[in-house]
C-alpha positions in Angstrom: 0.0 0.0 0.0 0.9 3.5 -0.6 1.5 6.1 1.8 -0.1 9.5 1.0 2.1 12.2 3.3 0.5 16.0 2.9 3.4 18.2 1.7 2.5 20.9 3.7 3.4 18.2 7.0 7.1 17.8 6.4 7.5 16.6 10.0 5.2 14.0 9.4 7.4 12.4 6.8 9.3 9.0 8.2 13.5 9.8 8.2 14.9 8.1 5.0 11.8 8.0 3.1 11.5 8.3 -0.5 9.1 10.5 -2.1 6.5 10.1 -5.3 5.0 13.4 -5.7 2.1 13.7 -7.7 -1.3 16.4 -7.8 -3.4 15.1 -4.9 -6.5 12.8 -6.2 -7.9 12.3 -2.7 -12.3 12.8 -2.5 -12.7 15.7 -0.4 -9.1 17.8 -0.9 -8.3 20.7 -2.9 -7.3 19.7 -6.1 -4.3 21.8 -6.0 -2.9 20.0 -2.8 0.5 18.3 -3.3 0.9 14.9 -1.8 4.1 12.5 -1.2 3.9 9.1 -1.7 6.4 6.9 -0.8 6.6 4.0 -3.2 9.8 2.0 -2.7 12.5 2.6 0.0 16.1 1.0 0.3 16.8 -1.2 3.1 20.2 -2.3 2.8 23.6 -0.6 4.8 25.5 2.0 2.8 29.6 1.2 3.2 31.4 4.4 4.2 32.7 4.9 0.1 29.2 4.8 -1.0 27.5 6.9 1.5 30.6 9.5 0.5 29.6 9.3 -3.2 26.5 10.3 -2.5 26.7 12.9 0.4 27.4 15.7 -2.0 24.3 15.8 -2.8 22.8 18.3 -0.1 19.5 20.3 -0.6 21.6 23.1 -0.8 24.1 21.7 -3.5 20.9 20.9 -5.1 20.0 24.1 -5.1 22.9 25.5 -7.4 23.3 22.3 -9.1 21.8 23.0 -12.3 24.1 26.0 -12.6 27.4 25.1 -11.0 27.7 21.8 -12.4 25.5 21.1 -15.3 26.1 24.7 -16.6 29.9 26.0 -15.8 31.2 22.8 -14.9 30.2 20.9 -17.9 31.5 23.5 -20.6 34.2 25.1 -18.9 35.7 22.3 -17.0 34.8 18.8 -18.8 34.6 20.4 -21.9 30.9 18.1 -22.7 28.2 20.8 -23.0 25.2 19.9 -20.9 23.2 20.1 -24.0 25.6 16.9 -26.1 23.9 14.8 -23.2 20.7 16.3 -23.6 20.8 15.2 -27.5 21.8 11.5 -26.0 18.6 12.0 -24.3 16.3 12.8 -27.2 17.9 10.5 -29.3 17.1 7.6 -26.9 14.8 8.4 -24.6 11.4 5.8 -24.3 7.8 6.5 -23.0 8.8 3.9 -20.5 12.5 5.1 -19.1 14.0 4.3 -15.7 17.2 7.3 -14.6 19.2 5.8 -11.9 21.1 8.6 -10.4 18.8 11.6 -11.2 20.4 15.0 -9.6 17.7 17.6 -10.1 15.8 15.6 -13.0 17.2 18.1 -15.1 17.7 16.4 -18.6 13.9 14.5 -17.8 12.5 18.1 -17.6 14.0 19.2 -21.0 14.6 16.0 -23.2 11.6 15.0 -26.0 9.3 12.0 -24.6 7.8 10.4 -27.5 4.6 10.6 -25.8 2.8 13.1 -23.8 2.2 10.8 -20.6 5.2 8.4 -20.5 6.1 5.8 -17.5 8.5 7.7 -15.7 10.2 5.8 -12.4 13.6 7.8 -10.5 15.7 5.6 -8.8 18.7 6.4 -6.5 20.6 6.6 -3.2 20.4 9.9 -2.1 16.4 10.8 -0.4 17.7 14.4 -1.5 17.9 14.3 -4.7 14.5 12.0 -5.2 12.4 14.9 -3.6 14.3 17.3 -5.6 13.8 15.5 -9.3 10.6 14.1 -8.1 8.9 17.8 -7.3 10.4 19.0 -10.7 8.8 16.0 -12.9 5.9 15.8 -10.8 3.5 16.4 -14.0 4.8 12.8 -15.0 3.5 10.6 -11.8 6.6 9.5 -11.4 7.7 6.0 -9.9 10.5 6.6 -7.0 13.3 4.0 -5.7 15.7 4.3 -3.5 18.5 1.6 -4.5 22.0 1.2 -4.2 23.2 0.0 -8.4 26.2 -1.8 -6.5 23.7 -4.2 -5.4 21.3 -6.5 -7.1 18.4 -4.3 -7.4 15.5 -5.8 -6.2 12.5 -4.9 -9.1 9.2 -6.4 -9.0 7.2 -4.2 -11.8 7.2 -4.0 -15.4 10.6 -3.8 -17.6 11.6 -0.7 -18.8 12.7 0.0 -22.8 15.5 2.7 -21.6 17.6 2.9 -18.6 20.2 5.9 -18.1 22.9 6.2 -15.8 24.2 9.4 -17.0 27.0 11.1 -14.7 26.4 8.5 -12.3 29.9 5.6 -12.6 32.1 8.6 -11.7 30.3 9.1 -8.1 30.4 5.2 -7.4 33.7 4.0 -5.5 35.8 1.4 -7.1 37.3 0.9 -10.3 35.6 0.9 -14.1 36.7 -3.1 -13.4 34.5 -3.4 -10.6 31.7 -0.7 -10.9 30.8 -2.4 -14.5 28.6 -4.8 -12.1 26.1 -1.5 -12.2 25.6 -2.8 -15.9 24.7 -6.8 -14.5 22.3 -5.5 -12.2 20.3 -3.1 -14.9 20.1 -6.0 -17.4 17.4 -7.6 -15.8 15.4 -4.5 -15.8 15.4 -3.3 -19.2 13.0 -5.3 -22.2 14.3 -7.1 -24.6 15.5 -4.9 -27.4 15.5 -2.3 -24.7 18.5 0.5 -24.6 20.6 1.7 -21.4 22.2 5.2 -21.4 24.9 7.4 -20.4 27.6 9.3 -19.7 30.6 9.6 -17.3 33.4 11.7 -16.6 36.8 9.6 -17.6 40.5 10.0 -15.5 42.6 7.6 -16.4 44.5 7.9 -19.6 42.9 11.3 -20.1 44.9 14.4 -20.8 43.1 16.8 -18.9 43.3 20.7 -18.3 44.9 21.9 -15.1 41.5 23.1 -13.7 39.8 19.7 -14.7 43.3 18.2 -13.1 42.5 19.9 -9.8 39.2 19.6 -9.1 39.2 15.8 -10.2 41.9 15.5 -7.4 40.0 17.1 -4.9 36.8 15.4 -6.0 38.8 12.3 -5.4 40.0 12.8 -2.2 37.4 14.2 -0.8 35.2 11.0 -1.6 32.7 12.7 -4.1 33.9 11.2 -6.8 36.0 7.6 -7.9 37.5 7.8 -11.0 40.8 7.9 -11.0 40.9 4.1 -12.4 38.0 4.8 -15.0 39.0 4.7 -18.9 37.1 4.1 -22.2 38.8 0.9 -22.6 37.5 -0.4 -19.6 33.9 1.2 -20.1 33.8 -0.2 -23.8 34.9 -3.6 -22.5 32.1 -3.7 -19.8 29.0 -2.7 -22.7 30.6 -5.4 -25.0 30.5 -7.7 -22.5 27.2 -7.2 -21.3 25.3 -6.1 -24.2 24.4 -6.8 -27.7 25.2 -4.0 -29.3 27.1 -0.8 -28.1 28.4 2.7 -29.1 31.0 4.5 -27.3 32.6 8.3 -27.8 34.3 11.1 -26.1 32.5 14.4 -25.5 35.8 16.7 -23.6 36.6 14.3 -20.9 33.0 12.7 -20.6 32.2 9.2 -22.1 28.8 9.1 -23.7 27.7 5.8 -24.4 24.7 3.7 -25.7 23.5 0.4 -25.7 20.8 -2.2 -26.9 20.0 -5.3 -24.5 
């Protein structure tokens, strides 16, 4: 069963939970109330690396994150325009997609659905970002998980015909040798004939800028990101392995990436 939480009631809402936020259908309440609904929560235990991956994430990082990183980072520091993943996005993109590692939900609220009303489910690790990309695609209904893509994800519902995972193997700690699991444990979601999509921000055998240089350094140390290790070879070996059919390029010092199940 569902649990309908007013919005206005932010107490009320149970630490850790994951919200679904959708126009309020309930008899007797004004139609323009707001309501959370919890649909699937995480119950496993985060290890230290992977709670760091994901702490950055902050309401008030959040906040700025459309600007800071989507906007200068993107084009002044990785050299991949926000708007090259966008394209990946409206080139792929199904009426029934899963995003696994949403931020804001910002390339859902711009990209071309191919249908008005498409099946739209959010899944991720951080609470903070689900309210955040969940109140911005709210006009979508959207399905909300809260998983950890090291782990086998446990799925009961329909496939999906696309799955993106874009900007999200650079956060994840390990190396591209170990994090390529993520790519085992989406399989089973997606339909046959179905796509997964992506992008990541590359280290190793990269020639970067000195800025990019720096802030990949501190990135690293401080935990937010785990890259160091990741290189297109590796990537491309992992979609090979795991996929029928798969496309790989640069963009800067991003890999952008499709593939078909």
């Amino acid at each position: 069963m569902l649990l309908r939480i007013p919005l206005f009631n932010k107490l009320s809402t149970p630490p850790g939970s994951v919200p679904n936020i959708h126009q309020n259908t309930v008899p007797g309440k004004p139609a323009n109330n707001v309501y959370l609904i919890i649909v699937s929560d995480y119950s496993g235990c985060m290890n230290p690396e992977v709670k760091a991956g994901q702490s950055l994430y902050s309401k008030p990082f959040l906040a700025v994150y459309n600007r800071a990183a989507l906007g200068f980072y993107c084009r002044f520091v990785w050299r991949c325009r926000a708007r090259n993943i966008l394209e990946l996005y409206n080139l792929h993109v199904s009426g029934n997609h899963l995003d696994i590692g949403v931020g804001t939900g910002f390339f859902l609220q711009r990209c071309r659905f191919p249908n008005p009303e498409p099946r739209l489910a959010l899944m991720d690790l951080n609470p903070n970002s689900l309210e955040v990309a969940g109140r911005r695609l709210a006009r979508y209904k959207p399905e909300i998980y809260k998983r950890n893509a090291l782990e086998p994800i446990g799925f009961d519902g329909p496939g999906f015909d696309t799955v993106a995972v874009t900007n999200l193997l650079h956060c994840l700690p390990g190396t591209m040798e170990t994090k390529g699991i993520v790519f085992e444990h989406i399989k089973p979601l997606v339909n046959p004939e179905g796509k997964v999509f992506g992008s990541t921000i590359l280290y190793h055998g990269i020639r970067h800028n000195p800025v990019a240089d720096l802030t990949l350094e501190i990135l690293n140390r401080l935990g937010f990101m785990s890259n160091k290790q990741d290189s297109f070879e590796v990537l491309k070996r992992h979609l090979e392995r795991n996929f029928a059919e798969s496309h790989i390029w640069t963009c800067g010092y991003e890999a952008l990436f499709w593939a078909r199940v």
